[in-house]
Backbone as JSON Lines, residues from 0, in Angstrom:
{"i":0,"aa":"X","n":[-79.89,-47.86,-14.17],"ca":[-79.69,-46.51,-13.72],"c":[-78.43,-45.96,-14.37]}
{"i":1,"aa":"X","n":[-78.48,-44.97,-14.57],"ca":[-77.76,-43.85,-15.39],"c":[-76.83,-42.91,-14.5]}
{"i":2,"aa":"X","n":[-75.49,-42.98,-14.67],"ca":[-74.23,-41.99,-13.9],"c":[-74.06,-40.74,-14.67]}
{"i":3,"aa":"X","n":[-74.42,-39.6,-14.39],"ca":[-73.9,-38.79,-15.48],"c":[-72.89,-37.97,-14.34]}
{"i":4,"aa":"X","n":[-71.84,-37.83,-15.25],"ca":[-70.55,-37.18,-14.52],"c":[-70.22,-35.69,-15.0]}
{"i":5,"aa":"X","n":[-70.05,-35.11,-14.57],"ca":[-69.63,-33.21,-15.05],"c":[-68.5,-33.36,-14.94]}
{"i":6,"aa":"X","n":[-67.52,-32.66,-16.44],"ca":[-66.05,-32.66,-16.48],"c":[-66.4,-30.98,-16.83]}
{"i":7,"aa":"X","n":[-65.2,-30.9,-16.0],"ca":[-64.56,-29.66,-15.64],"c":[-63.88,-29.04,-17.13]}
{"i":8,"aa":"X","n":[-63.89,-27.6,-17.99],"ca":[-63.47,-26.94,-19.36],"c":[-62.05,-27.29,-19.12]}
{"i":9,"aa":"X","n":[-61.47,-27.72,-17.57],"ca":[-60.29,-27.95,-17.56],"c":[-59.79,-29.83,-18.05]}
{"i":10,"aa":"X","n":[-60.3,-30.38,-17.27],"ca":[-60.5,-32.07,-17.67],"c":[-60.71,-31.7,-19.16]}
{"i":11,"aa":"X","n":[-61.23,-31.02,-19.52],"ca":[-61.71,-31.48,-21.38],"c":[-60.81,-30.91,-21.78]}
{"i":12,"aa":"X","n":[-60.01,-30.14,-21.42],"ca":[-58.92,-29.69,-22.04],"c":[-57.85,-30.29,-21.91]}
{"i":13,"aa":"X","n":[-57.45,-31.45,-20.95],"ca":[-56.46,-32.36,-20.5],"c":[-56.67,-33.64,-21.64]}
{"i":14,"aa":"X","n":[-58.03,-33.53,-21.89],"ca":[-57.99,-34.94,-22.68],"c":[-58.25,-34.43,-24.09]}
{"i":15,"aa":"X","n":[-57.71,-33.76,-24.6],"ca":[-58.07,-33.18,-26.31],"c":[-56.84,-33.85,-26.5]}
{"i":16,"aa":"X","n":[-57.5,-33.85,-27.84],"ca":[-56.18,-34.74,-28.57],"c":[-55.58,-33.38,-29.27]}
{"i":17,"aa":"X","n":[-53.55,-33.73,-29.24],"ca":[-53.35,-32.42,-29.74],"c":[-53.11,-32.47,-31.6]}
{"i":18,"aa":"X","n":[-52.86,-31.51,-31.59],"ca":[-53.14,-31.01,-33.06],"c":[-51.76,-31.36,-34.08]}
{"i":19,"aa":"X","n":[-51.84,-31.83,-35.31],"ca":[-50.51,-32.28,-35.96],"c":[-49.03,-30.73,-35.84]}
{"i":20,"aa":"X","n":[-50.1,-29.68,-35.35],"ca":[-48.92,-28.55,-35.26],"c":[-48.1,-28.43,-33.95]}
{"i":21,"aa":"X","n":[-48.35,-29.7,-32.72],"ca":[-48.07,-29.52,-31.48],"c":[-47.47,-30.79,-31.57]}
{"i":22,"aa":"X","n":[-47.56,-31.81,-32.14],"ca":[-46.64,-32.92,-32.51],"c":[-45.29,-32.43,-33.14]}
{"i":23,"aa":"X","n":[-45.76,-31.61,-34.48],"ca":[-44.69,-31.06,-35.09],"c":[-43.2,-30.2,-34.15]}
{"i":24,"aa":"X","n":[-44.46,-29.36,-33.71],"ca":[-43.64,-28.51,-32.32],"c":[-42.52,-29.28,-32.04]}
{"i":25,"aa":"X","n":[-42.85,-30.1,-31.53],"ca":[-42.21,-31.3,-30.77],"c":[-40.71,-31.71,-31.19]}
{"i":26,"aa":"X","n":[-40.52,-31.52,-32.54],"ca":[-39.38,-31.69,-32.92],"c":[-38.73,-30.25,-33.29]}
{"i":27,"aa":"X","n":[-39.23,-29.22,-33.46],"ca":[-38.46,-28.06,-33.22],"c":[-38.01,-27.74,-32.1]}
{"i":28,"aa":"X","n":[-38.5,-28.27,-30.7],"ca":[-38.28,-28.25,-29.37],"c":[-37.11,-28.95,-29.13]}
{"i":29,"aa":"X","n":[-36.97,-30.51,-29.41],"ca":[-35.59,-31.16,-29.86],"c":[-34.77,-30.35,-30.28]}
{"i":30,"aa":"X","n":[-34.73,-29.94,-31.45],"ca":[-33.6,-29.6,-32.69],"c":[-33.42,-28.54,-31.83]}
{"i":31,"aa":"X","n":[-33.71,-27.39,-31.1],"ca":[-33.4,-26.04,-30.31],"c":[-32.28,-27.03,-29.1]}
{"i":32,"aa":"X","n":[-33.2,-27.8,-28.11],"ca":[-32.18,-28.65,-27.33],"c":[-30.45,-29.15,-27.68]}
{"i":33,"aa":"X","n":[-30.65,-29.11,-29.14],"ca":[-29.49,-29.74,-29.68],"c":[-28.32,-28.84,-29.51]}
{"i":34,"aa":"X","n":[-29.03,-27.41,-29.05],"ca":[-27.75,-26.11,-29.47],"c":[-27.26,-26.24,-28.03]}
{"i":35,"aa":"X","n":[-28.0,-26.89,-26.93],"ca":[-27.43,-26.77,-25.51],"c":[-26.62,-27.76,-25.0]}
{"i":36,"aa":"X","n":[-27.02,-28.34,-23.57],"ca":[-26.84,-29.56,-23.64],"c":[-26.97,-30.94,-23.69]}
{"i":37,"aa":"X","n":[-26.53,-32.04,-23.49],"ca":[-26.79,-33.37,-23.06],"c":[-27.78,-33.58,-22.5]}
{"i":38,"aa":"X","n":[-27.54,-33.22,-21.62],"ca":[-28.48,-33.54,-20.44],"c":[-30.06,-32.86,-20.65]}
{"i":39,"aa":"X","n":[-29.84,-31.76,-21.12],"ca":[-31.46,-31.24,-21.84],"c":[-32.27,-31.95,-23.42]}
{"i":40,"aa":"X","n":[-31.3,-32.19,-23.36],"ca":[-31.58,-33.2,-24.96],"c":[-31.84,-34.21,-24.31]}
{"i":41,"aa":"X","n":[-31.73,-35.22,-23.22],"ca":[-32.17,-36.31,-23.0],"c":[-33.05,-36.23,-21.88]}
{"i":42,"aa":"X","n":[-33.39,-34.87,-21.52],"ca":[-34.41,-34.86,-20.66],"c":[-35.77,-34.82,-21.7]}
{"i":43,"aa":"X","n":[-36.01,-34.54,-22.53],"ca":[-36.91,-34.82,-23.28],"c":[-37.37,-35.94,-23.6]}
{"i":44,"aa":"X","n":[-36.94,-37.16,-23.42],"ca":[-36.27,-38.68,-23.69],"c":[-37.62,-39.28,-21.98]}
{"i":45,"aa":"X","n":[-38.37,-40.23,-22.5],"ca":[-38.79,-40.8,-21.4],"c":[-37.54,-41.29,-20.16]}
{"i":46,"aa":"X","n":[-37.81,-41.82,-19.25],"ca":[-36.78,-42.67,-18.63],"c":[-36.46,-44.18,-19.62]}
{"i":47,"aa":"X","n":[-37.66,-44.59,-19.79],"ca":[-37.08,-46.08,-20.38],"c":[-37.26,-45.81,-21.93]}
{"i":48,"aa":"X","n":[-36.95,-44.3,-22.43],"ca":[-36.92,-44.28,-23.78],"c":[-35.84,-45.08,-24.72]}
{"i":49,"aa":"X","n":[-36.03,-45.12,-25.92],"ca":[-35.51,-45.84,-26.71],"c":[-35.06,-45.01,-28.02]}
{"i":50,"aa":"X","n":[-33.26,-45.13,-28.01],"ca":[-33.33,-44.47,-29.3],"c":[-32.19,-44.92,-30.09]}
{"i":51,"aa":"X","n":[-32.63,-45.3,-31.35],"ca":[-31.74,-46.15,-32.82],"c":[-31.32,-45.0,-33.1]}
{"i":52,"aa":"X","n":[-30.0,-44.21,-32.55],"ca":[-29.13,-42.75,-33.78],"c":[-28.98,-43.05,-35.27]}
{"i":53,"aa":"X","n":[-28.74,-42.31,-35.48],"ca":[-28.18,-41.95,-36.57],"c":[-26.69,-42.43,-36.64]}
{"i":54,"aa":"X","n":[-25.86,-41.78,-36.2],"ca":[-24.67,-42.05,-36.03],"c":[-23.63,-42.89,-34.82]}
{"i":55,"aa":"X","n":[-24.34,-43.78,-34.72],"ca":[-24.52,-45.1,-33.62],"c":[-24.41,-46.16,-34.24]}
{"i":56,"aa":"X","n":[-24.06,-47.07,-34.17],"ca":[-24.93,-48.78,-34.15],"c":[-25.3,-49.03,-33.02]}
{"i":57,"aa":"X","n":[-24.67,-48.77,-31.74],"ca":[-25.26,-49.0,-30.07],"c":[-26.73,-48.61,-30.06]}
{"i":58,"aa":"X","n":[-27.78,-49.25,-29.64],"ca":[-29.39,-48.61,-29.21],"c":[-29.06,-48.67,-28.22]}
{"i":59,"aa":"X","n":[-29.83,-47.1,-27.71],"ca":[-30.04,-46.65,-26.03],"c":[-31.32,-47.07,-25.75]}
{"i":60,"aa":"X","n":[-31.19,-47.6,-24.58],"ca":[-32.28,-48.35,-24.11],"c":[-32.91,-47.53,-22.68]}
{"i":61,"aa":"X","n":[-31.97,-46.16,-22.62],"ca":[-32.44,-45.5,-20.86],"c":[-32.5,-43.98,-21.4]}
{"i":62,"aa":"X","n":[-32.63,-43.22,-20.63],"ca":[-32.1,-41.61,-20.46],"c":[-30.23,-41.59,-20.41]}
{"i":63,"aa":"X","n":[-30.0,-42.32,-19.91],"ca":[-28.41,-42.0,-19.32],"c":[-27.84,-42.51,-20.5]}
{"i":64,"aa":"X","n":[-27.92,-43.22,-21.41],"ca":[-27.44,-43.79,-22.41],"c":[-27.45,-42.94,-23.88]}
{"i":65,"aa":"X","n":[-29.27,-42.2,-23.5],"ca":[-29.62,-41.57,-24.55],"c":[-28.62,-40.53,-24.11]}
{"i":66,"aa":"X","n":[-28.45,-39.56,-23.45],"ca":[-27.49,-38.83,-23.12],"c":[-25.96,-38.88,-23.78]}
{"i":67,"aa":"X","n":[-25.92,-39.85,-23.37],"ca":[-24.19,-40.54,-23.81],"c":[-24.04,-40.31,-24.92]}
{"i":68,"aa":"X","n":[-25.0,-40.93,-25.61],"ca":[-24.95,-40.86,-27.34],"c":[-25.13,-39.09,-27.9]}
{"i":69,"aa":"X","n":[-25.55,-38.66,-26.93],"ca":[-25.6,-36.87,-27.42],"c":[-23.98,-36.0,-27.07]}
{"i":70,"aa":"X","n":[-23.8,-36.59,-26.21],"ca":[-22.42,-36.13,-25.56],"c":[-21.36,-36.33,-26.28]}
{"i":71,"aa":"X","n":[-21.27,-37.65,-26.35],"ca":[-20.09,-38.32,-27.33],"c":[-20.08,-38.43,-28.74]}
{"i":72,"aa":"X","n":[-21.27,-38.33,-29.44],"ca":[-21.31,-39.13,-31.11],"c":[-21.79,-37.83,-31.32]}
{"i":73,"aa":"X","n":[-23.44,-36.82,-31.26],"ca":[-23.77,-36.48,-32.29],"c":[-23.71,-35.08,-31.41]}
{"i":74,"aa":"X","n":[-23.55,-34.01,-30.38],"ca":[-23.28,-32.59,-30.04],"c":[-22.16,-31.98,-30.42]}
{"i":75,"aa":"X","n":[-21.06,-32.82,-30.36],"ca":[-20.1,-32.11,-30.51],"c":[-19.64,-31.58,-32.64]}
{"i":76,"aa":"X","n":[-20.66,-32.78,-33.01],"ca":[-20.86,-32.19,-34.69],"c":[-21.54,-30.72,-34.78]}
{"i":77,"aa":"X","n":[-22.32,-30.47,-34.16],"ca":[-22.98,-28.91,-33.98],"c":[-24.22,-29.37,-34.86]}
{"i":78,"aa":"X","n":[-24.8,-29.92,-34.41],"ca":[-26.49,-30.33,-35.87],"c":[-27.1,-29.71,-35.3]}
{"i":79,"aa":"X","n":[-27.59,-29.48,-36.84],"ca":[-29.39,-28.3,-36.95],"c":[-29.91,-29.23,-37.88]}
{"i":80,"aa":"X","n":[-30.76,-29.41,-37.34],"ca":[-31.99,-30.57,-38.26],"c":[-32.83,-29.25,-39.22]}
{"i":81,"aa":"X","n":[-33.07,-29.95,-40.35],"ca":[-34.85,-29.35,-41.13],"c":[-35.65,-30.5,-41.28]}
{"i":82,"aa":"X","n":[-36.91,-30.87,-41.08],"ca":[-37.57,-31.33,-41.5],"c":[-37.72,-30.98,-43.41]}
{"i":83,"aa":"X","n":[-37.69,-32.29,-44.19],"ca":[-37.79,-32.27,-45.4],"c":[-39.6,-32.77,-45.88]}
{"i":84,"aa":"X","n":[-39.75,-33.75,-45.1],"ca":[-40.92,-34.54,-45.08],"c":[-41.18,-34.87,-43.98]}
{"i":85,"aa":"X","n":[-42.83,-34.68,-43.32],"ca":[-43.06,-35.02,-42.27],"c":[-44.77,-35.62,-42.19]}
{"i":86,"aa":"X","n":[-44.91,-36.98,-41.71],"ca":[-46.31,-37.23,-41.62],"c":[-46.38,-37.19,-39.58]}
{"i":87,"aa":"X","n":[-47.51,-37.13,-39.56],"ca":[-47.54,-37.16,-38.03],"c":[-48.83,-37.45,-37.94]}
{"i":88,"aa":"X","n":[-49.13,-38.89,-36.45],"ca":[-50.19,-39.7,-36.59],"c":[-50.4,-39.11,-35.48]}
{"i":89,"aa":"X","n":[-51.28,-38.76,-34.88],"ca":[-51.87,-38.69,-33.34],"c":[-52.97,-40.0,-33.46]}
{"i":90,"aa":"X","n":[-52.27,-40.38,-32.39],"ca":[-52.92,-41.88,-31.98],"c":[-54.07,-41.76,-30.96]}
{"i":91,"aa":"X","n":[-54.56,-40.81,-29.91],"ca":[-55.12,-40.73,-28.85],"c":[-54.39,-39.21,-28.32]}
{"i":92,"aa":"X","n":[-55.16,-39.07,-27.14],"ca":[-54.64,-37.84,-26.54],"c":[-53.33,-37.65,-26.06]}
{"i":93,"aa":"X","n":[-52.9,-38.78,-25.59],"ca":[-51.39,-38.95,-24.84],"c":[-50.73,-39.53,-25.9]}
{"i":94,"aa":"X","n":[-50.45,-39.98,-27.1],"ca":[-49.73,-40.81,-27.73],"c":[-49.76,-39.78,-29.06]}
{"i":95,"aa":"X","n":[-48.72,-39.95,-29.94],"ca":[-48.54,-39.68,-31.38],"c":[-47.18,-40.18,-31.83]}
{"i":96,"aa":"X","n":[-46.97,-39.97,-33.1],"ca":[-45.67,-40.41,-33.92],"c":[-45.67,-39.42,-34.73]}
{"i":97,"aa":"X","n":[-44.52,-39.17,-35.39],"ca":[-44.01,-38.35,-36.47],"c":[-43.14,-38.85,-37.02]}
{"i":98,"aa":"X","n":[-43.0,-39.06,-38.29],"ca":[-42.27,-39.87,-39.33],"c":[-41.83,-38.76,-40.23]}
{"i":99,"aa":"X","n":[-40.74,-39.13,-40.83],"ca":[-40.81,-38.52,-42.51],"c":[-38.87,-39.0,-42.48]}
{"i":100,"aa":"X","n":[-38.56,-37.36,-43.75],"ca":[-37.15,-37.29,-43.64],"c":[-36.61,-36.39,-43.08]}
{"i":101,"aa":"X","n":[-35.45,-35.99,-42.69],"ca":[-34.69,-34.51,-42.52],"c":[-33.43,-34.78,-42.56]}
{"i":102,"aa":"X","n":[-32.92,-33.55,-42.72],"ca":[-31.59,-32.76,-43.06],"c":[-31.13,-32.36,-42.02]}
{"i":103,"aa":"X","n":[-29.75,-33.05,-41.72],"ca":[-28.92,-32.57,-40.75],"c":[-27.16,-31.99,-40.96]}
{"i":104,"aa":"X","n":[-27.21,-30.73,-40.69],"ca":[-25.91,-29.89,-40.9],"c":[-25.53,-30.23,-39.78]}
{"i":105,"aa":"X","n":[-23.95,-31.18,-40.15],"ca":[-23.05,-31.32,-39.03],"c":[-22.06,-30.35,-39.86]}
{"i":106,"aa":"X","n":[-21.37,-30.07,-37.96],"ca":[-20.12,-29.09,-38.43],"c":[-18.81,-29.63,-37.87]}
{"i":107,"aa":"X","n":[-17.54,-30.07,-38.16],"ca":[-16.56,-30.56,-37.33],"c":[-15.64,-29.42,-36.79]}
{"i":108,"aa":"X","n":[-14.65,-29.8,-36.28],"ca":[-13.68,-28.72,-35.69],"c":[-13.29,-27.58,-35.83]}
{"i":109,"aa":"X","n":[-13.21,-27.94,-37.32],"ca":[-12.47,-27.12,-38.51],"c":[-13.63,-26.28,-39.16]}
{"i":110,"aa":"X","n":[-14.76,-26.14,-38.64],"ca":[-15.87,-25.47,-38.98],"c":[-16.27,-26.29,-40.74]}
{"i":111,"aa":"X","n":[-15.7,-26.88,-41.17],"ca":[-16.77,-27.71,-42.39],"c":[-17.75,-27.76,-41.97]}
{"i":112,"aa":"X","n":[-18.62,-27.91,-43.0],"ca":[-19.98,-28.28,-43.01],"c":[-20.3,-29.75,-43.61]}
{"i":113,"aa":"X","n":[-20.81,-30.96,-43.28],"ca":[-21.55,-31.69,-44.06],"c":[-22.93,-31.8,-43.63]}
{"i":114,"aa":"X","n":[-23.42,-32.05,-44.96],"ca":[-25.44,-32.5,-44.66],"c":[-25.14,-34.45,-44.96]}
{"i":115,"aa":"X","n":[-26.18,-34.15,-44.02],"ca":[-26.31,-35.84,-43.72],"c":[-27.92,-35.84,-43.95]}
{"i":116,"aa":"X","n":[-28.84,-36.58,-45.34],"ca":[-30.5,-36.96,-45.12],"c":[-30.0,-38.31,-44.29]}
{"i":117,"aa":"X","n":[-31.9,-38.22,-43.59],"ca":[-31.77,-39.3,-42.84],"c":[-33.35,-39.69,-42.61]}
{"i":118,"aa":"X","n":[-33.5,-40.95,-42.2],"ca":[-34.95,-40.88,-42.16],"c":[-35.44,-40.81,-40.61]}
{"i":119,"aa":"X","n":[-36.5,-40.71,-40.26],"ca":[-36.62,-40.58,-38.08],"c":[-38.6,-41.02,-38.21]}
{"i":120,"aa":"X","n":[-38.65,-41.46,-37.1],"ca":[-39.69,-41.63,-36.15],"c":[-39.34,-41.62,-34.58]}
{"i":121,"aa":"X","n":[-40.16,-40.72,-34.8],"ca":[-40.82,-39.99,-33.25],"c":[-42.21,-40.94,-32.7]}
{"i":122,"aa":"X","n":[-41.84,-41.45,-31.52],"ca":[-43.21,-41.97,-30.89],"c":[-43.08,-40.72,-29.37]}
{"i":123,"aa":"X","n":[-44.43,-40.54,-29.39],"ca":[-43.85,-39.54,-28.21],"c":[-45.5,-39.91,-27.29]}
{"i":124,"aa":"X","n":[-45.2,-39.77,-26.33],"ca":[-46.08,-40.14,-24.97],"c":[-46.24,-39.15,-23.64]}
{"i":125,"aa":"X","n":[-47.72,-38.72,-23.45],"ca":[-47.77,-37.73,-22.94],"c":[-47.64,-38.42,-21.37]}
{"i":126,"aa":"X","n":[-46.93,-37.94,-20.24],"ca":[-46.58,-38.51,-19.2],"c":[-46.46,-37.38,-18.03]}
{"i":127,"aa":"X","n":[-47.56,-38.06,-17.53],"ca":[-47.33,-36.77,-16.48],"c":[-47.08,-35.02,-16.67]}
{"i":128,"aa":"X","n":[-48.23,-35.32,-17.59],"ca":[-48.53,-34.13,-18.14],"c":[-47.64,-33.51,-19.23]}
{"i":129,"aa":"X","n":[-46.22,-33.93,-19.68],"ca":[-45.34,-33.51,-20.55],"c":[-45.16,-34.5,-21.46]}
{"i":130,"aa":"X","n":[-45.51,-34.14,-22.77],"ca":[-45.01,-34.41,-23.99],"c":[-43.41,-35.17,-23.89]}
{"i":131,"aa":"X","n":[-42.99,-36.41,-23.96],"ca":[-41.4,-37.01,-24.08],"c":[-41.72,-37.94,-25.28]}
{"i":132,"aa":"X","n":[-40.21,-38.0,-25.61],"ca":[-39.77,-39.01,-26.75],"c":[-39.83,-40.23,-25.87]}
{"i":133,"aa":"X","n":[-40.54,-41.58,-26.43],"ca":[-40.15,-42.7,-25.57],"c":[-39.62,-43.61,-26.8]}
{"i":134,"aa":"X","n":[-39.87,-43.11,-28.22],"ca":[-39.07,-43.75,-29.03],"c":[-38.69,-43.16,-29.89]}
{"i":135,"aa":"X","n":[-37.45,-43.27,-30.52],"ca":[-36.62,-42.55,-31.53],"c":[-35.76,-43.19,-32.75]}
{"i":136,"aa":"X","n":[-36.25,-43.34,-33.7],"ca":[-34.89,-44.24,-34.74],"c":[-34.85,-42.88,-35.74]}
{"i":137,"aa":"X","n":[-33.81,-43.17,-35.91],"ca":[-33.06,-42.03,-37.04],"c":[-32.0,-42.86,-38.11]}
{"i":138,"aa":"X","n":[-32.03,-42.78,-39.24],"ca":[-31.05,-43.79,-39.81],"c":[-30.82,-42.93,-41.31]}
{"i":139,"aa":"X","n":[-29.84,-42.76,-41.56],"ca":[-28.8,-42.03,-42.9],"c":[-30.08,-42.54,-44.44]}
{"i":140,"aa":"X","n":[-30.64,-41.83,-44.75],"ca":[-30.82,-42.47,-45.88],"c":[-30.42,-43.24,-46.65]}
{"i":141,"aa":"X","n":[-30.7,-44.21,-47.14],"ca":[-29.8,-45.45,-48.28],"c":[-29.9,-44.46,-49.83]}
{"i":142,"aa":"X","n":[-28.92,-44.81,-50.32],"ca":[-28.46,-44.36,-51.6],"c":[-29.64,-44.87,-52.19]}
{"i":143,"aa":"X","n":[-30.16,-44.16,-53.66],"ca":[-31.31,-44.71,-54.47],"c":[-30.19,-45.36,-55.77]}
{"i":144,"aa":"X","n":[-31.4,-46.41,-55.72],"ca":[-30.34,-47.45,-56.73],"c":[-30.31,-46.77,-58.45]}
């Protein structure tokens, strides 16, 4: 015997997988966070997210940590990311990654400017209905030999 079940235009719309332009999103949503604060920058951040900085050797292993590292090491530089290169995998409906490179304008005290390339992956996990980072590495590009 045979179950046939009726999903609701709403259920089918909960389980679509989203589109490489709503992954992408995803990190313009970050990089905007970056102009505010801490605490909104790591609310994006699962609870038991994970993130390798850029300008760290410490890995954050929580929200409160990921925080720390926004507070102390990389907000007070003033960064605006560009994406230079970007691939982005959607894995399933709740899951994707985004890889590539980008460009980050830090600014210090004295209003200088430096650009820092760097390379990043995004694992991001849909949770309770919102899109979060649950993993993050970012690391300075290596010099080409």
């Amino acid at each position: 015997m045979t179950a046939l079940t009726a999903c609701s235009s709403a259920d089918a719309a909960t389980a679509a997988r989203p589109t490489t332009q709503e992954i992408t999103a995803l990190f313009d949503q970050w990089n905007t966070a970056l102009k505010g604060d801490a605490q909104g920058v790591a609310d994006l951040y699962a609870d038991n997210g994970v993130l390798l900085p850029t300008l760290s050797p410490v890995v954050r292993t929580d929200r409160e940590q990921i925080k720390e590292y926004f507070v102390e090491d990389f907000l007070p530089k003033k960064p605006t990311g560009t994406i230079t290169e970007s691939h982005v995998r959607v894995i399933d409906e709740d899951s994707a990654s985004h890889s590539g490179n980008y460009t980050f304008t830090l600014t210090d005290k004295d209003g200088d400017q430096t650009k820092v390339d760097a390379r990043f992956t995004y694992i991001y996990e849909k949770i309770d209905g919102k899109w979060l980072i649950t993993e993050h590495h970012s690391s300075v590009t290596p010099d080409k030999p």
